[in-house]
C-alpha positions as CSV (number, residue, x, y, z in Angstrom):
1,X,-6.1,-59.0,104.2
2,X,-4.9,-55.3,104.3
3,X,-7.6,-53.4,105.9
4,X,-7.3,-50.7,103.0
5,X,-5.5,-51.7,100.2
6,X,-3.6,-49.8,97.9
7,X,-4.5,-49.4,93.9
8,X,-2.0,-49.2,90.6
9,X,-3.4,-48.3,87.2
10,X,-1.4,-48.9,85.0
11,X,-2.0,-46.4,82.0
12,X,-4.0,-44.1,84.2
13,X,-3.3,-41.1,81.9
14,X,-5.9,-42.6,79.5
15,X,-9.5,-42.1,79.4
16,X,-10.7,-45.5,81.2
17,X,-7.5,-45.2,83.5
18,X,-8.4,-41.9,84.3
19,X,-12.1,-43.2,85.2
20,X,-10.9,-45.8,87.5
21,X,-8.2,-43.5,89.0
22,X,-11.1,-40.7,90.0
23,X,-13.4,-43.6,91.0
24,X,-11.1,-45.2,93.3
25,X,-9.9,-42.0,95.2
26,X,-13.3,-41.0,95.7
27,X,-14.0,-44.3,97.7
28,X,-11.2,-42.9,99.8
29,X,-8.4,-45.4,98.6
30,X,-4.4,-44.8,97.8
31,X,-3.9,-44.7,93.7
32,X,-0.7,-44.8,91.9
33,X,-0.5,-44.2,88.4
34,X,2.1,-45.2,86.0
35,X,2.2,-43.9,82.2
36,X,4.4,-42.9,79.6
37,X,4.7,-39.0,80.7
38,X,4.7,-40.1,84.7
39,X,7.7,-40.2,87.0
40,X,5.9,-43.4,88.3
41,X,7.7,-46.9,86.3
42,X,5.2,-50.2,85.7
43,X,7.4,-52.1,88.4
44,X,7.7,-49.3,91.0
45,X,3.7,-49.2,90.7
46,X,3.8,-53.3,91.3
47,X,5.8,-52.6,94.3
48,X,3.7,-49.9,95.8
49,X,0.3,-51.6,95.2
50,X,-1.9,-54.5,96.3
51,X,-4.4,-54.4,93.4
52,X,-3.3,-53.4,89.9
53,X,-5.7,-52.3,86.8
54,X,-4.2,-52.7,83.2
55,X,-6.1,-50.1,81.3
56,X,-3.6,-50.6,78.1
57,X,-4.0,-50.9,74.9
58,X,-4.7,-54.6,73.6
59,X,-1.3,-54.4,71.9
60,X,0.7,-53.2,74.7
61,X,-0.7,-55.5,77.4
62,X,1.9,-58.1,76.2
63,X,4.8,-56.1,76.4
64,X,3.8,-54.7,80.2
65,X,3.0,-58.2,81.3
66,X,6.6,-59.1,80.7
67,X,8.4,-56.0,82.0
68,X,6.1,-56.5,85.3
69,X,5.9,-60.3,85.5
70,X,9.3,-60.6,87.9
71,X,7.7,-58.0,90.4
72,X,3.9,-59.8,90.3
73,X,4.1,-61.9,93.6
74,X,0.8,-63.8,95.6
75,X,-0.1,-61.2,97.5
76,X,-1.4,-59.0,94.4
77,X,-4.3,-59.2,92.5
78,X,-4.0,-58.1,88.5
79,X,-7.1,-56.6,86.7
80,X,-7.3,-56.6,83.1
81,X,-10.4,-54.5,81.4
82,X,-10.1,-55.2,77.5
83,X,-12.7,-56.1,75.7
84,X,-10.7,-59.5,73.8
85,X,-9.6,-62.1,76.6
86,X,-9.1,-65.4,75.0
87,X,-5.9,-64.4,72.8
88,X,-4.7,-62.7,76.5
89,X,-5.4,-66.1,78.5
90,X,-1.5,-68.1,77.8
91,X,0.0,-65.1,78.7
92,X,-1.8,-64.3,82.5
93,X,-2.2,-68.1,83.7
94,X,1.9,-67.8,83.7
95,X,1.8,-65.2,86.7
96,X,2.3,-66.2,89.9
97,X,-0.8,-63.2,91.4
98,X,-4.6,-63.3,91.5
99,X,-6.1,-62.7,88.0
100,X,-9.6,-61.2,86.8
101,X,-10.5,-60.6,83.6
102,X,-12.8,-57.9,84.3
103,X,-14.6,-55.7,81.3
104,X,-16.3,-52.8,82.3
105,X,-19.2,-52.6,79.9
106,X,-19.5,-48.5,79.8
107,X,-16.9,-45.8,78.7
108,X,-15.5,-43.1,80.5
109,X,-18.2,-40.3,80.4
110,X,-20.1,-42.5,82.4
111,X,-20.9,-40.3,85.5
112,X,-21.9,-43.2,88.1
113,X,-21.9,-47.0,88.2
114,X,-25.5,-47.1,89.1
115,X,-27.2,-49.9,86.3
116,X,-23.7,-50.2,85.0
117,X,-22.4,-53.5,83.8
118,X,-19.3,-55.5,84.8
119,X,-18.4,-59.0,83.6
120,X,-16.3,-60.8,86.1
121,X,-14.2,-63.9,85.0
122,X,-12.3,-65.4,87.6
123,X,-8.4,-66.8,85.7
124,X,-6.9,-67.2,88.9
125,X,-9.2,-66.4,92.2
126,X,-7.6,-63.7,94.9
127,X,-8.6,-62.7,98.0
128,X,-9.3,-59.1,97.0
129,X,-12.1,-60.2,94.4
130,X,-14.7,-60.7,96.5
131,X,-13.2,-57.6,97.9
132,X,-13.7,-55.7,94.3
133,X,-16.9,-57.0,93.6
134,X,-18.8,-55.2,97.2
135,X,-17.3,-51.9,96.0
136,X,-18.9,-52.3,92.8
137,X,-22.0,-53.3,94.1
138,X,-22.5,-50.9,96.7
139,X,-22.3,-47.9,94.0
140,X,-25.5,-50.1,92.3
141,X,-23.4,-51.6,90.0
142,X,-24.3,-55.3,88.5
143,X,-21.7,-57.5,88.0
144,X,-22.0,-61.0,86.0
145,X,-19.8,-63.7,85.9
146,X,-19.1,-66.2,82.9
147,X,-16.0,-67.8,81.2
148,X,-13.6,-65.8,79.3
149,X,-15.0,-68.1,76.1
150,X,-18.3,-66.8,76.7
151,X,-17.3,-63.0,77.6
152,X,-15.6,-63.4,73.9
153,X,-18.3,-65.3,72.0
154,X,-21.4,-62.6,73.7
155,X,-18.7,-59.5,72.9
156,X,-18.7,-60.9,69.2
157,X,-22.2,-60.7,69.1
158,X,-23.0,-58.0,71.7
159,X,-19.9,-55.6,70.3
160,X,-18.5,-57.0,67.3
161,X,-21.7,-57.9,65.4
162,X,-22.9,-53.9,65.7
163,X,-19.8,-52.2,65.3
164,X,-19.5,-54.4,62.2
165,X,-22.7,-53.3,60.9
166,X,-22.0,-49.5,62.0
167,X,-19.2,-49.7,60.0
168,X,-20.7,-51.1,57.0
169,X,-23.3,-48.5,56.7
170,X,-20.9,-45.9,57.2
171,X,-18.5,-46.8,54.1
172,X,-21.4,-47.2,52.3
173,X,-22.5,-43.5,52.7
174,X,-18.9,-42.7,52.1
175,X,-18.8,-44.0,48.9
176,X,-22.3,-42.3,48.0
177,X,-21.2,-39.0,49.7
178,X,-21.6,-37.4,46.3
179,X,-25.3,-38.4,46.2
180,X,-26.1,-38.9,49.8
181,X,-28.1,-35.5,51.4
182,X,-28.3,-35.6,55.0
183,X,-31.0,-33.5,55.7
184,X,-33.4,-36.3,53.9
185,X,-34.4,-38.6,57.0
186,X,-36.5,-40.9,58.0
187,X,-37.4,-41.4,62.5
188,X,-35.6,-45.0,61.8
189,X,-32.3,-42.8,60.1
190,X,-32.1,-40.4,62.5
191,X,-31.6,-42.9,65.6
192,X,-29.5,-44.8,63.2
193,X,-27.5,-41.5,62.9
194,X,-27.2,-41.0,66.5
195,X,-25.0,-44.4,66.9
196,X,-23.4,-44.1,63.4
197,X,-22.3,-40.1,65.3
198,X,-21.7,-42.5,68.4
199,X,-19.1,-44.8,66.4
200,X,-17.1,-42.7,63.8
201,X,-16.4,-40.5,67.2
202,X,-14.6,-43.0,68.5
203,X,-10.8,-44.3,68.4
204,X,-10.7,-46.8,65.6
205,X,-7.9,-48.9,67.4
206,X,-10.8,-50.2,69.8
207,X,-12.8,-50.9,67.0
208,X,-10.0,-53.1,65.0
209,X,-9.1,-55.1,68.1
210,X,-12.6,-56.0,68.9
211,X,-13.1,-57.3,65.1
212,X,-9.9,-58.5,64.4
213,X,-8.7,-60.0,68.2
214,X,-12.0,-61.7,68.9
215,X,-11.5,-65.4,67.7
216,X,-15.6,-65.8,68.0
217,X,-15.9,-62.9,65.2
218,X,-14.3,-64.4,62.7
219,X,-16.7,-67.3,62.5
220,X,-19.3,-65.0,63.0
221,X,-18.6,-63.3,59.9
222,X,-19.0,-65.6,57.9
223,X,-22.7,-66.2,59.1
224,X,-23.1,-62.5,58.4
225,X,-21.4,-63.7,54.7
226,X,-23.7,-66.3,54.1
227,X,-27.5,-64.4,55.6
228,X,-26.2,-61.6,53.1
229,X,-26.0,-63.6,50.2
230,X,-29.6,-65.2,51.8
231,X,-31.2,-61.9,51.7
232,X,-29.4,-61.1,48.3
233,X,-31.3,-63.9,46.3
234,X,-34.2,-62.9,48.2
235,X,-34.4,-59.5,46.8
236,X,-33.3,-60.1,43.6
237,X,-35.9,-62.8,43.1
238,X,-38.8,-60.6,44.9
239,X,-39.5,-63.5,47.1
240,X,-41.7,-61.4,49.3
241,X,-42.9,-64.3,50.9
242,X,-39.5,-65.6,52.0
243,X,-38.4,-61.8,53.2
244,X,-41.5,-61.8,55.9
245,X,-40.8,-65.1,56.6
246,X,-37.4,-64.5,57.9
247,X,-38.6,-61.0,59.3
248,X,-41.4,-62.5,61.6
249,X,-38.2,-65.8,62.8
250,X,-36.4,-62.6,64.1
251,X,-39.5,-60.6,65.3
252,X,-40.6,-63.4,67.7
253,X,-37.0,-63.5,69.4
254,X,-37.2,-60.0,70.0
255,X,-40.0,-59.4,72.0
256,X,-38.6,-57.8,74.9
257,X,-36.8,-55.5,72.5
258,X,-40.0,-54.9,70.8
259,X,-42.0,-54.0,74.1
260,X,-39.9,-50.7,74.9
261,X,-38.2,-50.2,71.6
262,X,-41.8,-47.6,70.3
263,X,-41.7,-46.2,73.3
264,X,-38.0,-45.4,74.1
265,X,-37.2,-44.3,70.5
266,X,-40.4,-42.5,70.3
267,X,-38.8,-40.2,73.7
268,X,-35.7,-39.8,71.9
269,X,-36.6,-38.8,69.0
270,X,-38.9,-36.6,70.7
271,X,-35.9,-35.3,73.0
272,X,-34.2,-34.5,69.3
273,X,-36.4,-32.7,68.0
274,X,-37.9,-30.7,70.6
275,X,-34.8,-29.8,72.8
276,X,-33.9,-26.3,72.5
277,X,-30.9,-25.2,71.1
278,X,-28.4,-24.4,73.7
279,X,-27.6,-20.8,74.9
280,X,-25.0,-19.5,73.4
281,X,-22.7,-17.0,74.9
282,X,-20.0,-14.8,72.8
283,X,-17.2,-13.2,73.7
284,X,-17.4,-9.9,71.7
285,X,-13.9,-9.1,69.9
286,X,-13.3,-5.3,71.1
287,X,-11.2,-3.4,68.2
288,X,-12.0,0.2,67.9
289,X,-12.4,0.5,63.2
290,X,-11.9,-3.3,62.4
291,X,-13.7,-3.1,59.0
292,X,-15.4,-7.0,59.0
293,X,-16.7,-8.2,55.9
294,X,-19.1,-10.9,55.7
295,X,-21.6,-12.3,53.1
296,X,-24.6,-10.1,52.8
297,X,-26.9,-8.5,52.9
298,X,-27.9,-7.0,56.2
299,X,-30.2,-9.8,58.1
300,X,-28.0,-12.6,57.0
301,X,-27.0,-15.5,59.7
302,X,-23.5,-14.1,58.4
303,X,-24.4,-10.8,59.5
304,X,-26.0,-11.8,62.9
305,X,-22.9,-13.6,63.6
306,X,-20.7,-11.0,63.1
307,X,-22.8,-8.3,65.2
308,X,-23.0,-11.1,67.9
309,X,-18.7,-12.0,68.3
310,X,-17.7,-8.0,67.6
311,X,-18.0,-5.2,69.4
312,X,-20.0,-1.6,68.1
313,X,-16.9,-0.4,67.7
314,X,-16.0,-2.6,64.7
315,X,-17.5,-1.5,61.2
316,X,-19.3,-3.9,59.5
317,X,-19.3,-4.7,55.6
318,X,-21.8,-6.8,53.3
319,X,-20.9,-7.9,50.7
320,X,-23.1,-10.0,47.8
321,X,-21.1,-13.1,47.7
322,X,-18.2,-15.5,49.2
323,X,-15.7,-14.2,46.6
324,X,-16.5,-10.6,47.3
325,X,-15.5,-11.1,50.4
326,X,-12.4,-12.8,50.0
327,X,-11.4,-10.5,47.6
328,X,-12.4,-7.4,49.9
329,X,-9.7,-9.1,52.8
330,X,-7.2,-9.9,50.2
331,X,-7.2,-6.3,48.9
332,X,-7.1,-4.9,52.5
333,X,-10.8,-3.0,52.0
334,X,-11.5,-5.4,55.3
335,X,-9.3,-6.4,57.9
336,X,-11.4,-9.7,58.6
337,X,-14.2,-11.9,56.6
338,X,-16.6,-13.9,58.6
339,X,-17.5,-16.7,56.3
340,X,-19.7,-19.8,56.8
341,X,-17.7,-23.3,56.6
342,X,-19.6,-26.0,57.8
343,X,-23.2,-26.6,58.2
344,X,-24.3,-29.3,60.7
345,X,-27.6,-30.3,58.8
346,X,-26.0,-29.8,54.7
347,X,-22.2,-29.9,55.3
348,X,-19.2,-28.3,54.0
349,X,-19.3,-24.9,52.0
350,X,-17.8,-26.0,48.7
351,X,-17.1,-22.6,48.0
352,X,-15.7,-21.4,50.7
353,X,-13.0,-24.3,50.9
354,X,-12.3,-23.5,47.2
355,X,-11.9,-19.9,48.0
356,X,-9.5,-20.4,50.9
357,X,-7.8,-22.7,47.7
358,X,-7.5,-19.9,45.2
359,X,-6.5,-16.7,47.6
360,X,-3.3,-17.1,49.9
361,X,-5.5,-15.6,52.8
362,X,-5.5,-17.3,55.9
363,X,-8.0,-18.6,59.1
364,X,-7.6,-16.9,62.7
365,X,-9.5,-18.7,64.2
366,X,-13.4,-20.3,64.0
367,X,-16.6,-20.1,66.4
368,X,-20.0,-22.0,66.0
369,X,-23.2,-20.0,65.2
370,X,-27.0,-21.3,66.0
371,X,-29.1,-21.4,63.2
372,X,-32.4,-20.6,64.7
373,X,-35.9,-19.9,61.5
374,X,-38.4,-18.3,62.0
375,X,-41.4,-17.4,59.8
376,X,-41.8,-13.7,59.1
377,X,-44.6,-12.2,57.5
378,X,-45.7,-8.2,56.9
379,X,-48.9,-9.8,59.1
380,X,-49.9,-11.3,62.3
381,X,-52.2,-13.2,60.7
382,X,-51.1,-16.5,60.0
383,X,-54.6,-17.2,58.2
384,X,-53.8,-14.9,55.7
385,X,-50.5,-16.8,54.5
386,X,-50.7,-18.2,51.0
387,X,-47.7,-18.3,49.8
388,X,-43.9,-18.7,51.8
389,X,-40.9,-17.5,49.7
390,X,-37.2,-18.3,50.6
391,X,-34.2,-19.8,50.0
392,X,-34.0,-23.8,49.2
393,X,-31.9,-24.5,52.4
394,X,-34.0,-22.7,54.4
395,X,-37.2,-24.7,53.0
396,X,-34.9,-28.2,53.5
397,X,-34.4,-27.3,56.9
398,X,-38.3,-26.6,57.6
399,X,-40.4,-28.9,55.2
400,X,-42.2,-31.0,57.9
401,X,-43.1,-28.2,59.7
402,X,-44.3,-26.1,56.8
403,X,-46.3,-29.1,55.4
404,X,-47.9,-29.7,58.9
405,X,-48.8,-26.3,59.8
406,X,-49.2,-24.7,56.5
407,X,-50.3,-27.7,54.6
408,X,-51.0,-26.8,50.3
409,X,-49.2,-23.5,50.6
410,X,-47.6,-22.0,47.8
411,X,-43.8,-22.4,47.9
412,X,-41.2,-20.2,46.2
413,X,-37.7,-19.3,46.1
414,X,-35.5,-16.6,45.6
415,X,-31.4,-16.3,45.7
416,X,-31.3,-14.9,49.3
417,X,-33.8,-14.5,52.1
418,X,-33.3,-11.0,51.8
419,X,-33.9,-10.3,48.3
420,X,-37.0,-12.2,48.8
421,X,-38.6,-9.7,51.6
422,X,-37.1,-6.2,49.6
423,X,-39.0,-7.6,46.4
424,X,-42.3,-9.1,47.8
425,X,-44.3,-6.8,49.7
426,X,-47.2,-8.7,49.8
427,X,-48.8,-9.1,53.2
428,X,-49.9,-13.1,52.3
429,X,-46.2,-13.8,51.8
430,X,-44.3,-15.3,54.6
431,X,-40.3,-15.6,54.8
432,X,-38.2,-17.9,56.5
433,X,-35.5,-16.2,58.1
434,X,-34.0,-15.5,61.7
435,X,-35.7,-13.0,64.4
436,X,-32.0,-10.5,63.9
437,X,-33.7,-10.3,60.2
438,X,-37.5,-9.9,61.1
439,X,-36.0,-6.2,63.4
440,X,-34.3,-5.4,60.7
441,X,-36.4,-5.1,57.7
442,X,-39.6,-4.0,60.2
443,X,-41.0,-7.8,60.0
444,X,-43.8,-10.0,62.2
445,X,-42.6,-13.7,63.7
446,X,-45.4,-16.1,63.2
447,X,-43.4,-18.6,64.6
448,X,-39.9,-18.9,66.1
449,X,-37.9,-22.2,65.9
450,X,-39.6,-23.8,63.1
451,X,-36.5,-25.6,61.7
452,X,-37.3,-29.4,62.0
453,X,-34.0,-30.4,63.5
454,X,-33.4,-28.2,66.7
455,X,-29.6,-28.6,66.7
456,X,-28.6,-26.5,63.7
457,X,-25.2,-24.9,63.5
458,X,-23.0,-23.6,61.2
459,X,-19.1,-22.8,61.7
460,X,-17.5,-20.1,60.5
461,X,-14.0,-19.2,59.8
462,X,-12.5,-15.6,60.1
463,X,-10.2,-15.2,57.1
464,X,-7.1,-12.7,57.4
465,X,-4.0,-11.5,55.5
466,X,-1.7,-12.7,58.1
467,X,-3.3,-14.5,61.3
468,X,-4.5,-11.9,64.1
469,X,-2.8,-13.3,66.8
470,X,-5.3,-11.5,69.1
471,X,-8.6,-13.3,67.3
472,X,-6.3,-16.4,68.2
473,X,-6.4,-15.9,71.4
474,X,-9.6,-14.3,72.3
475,X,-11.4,-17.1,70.2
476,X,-9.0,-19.9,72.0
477,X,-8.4,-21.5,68.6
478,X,-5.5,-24.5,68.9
479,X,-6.4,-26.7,66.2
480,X,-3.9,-26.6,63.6
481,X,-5.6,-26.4,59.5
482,X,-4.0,-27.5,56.3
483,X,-4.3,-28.2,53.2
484,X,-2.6,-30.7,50.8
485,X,-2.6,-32.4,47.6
486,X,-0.5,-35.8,47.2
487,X,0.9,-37.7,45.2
488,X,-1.0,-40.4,43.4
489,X,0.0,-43.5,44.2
490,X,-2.1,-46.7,46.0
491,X,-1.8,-46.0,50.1
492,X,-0.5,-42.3,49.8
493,X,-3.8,-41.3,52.0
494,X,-3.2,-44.1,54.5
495,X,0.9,-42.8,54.8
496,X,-0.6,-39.0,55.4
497,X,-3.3,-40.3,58.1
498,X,-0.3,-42.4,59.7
499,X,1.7,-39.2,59.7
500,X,-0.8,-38.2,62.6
501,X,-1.9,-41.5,64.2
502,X,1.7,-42.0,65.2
503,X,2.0,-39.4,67.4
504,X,-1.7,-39.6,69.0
505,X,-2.9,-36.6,67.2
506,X,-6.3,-36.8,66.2
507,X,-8.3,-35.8,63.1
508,X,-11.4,-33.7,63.8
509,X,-11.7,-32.8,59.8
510,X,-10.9,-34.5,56.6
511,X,-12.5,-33.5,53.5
512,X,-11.4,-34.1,50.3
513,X,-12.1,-31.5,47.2
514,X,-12.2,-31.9,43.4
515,X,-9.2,-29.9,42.2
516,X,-8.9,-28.2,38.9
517,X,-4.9,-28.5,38.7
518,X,-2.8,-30.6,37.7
519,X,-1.1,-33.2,38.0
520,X,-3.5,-33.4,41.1
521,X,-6.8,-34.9,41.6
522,X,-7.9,-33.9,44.6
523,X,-6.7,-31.9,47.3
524,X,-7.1,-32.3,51.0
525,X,-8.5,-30.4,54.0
526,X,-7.3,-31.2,57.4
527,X,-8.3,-30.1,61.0
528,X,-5.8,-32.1,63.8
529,X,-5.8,-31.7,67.3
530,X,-2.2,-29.8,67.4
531,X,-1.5,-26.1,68.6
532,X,0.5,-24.6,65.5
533,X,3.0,-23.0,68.5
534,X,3.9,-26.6,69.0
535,X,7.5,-27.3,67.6
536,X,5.8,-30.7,66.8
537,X,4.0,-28.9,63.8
538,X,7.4,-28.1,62.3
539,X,8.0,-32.3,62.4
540,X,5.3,-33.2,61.1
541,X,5.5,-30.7,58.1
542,X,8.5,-31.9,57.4
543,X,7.7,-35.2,57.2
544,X,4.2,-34.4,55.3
545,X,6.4,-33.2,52.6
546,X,7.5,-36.5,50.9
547,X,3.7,-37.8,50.5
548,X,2.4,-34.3,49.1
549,X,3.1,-32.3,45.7
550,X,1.4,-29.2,47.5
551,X,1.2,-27.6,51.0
552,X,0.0,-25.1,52.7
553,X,-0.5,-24.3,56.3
554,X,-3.9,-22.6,56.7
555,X,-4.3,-21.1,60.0
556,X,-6.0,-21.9,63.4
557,X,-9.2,-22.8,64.6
């Protein structure tokens, strides 16, 4: 055996065969690369190398196997990482080279292998295994090894089962998105958040494979089929007895799972909750008389947002709603409108995505803004509080720690924070609002960060005539904004979201909006991972075009 050997990943321009590539040259070995974009070909790689990763695609290991197969001799080993084996098993006993179906059970932020898992199944033993396996192991790695029937049967359980579930709960939300208000949560929804964030993040083409390659999940399905319609007649019939019944059969199989699962979700939620928001650093926008408009009045997050990303030398403008605004840029009174987008706790700002609808304005560019509340008072006494007057999404975002620390407290509400503090003067009236408002208007914090989830941002958009090409750059905006309506007609969405998914691009916003026009019903708003300068765009516009009665390139972000 070669003292050093050499490595080949093949698809090492992807995430995972990026991960092995770094990994393996920081253990001081020789790694080629092969990909699409490299000069590198799958069989010059074969050549070159003694052990050789796959990190593919599940429906391009196939194709690879038999452009590489008459290069594959008995000298090299051949690693395959999927998370499906069985359907892959006809198709790798053929080669005349070592095979391990290996599945590394972490994805490719992982920083080390220390506590990670690897599950080794031997096809056709090599020389170079045993060789693998003390690399792995000496970066504190554990490494288990079954059958490729078992790897599929505990992935159908382990991955299939879960991501089923995760997926289930999410279309369910989808269709109650009218309804559904985020900023309602329970401790057990907000860690159920946390992997339901964990999953829609992801590339659905792993998803599909593991639930529609895995021969175990199909079966497995229809045991999740038949416990539904178990739990189903349960409900409907009340049968309390028979719900606890089946609760405490899975309780006692759990009780490892039960001995940590207080205590570890407790620290997470905890580590929610508590953490502080990140800094933030801006890069001020230095135009001597830019006239910026943005939805007043003075001591708005709007306002704080735009003294934060532009210099003194920039001339602000409040105005008393969205429209005025948008209005002020479209008649040139401003140059620029900062307006809010997106909230991370409540969402989209219906009407700023109906604005950007109406007026042929466009976006140069977007940043994110903390939202940090505070309570303000005309006292320092928080004793003499009886009453806290704001607006209702100010009050959503601070309930539990009004009703814990001000518990039977009056609560009112005005149309802005603002209007609120110039019309109550009283000193027993608190306001929630930021510390930039409190200097302003001459105020006392009682309490900073009293928002009940720390993590609160809201995006905002700069609206323009034309796009400022300067905003662009200084604000490093490449993702390409549009909006659409489309024809009506079953799959027209699917054929749109193909238009993308066929050239790699991904989709980092999709909304759709009740329109008003017809013959549409809705139209769309999409954010995709494309730099407008790319002649790409142009492509895809073109090809947009035959699924959509309307469109309109929006700007940058």
């Amino acid at each position: 055996m070669k003292e050093r050997p050499t490595f080949g990943i093949i698809g090492g321009l992807g995430k995972m065969g990026n991960w092995f590539r770094s990994f393996f040259e920081k253990q001081g070995f020789e790694v080629f690369i092969s990909d699409k974009e490299t000069p590198l070909k799958n069989p010059e790689l074969v050549l070159a190398s003694d052990i050789i990763f796959l990190a593919l695609p599940f429906d391009q290991i196939k194709l690879v196997l038999e452009e590489i197969k008459p290069f594959l001799k008995r000298k090299h080993l051949l690693v395959e990482i999927s998370s499906v084996k069985k359907p892959l098993f006809p198709f790798f006993r053929k080669l005349n080279c070592g095979v391990l179906f290996c599945h590394p059970l972490f994805g490719p932020l992982t920083p080390s292998l220390k506590n990670q898992i690897f599950i080794f199944s031997v096809l056709k033993n090599h020389k170079f295994i045993p060789f693998l396996r003390k690399i792995f192991l000496k970066e504190k790695a554990k490494i288990f090894e079954i059958s490729v029937s078992e790897h599929d049967y505990q992935m159908s359980l382990i991955q299939g089962l879960p991501h089923f579930l995760n997926f289930l709960l999410g279309r369910i939300l989808y269709l109650e998105r009218k309804r559904f208000k985020s900023f309602l949560s329970t401790p057990f929804f907000r860690l159920q958040g946390l992997l339901l964030g964990r999953f829609f993040a992801q590339n659905p083409e792993i998803f599909s494979i593991i639930q529609t390659e895995n021969p175990y999940f199909q079966s497995l399905l229809k045991k999740i089929k038949k416990e539904f319609l178990s739990l189903e007649r349960i409900i409907e019939k009340k049968d309390k007895f028979n719900f606890i019944k089946k609760f405490n059969e899975v309780s006692l199989i759990l009780e490892d799972f039960k001995k940590i699962a207080q205590l570890k979700s407790n620290e997470v939620l905890s580590l929610i909750e508590e953490q502080p928001l990140k800094n933030f650093s801006f890069s001020k926008i230095d135009f001597r008389n830019f006239k910026v408009g943005f939805l007043g009045p003075e001591g708005t997050f709007s306002h704080e947002a735009a003294i934060k990303n532009f210099s003194s030398k920039s001339k602000f403008f409040p105005f008393k709603n969205l429209r005025e605004v948008f209005e002020a840029v479209n008649n040139g009174r401003v140059d620029l409108g900062i307006v809010p987008f997106e909230n991370s706790i409540t969402g989209l700002i219906g009407e700023t995505i109906n604005l950007l609808i109406e007026y042929p304005l466009f976006v140069s560019g977007s940043f994110v803004f903390p939202v940090c509340q505070a309570l303000l008072a005309r006292t320092k006494n928080k004793k003499e509080i009886k009453e806290i007057c704001t607006i209702s999404q100010a009050y959503f975002q601070c309930q539990s720690w009004i009703r814990k620390n001000f518990p039977g407290v009056k609560i009112s509400f005005a149309n802005s924070t603002t209007e609120a503090i110039l019309k109550r003067k009283e000193k027993e009236v608190a306001f929630i609002g930021s510390p930039f408002c409190a200097k302003i208007y001459n105020l006392f914090i009682l309490e900073k960060n009293i928002q009940d989830r720390k993590q609160n941002f809201t995006k905002f958009f700069l609206v323009s005539r034309k796009i400022n090409k300067e905003i662009v750059q200084k604000l490093k905006a490449k993702k390409t904004l549009l909006l659409l309506a489309v024809y009506d007609r079953v799959g027209i969405l699917r054929d749109i979201l193909d238009v993308f998914a066929h050239r790699k691009i991904n989709l980092t916003s999709l909304h759709s909006i009740p329109s008003s026009l017809k013959p549409w019903d809705y139209f769309f708003f999409l954010e995709a991972e494309i730099d407008p300068a790319l002649p790409l765009l142009r492509e895809i516009l073109k090809e947009l075009e035959r699924f959509c009665s309307f469109l309109r390139f929006l700007g940058q972000s």
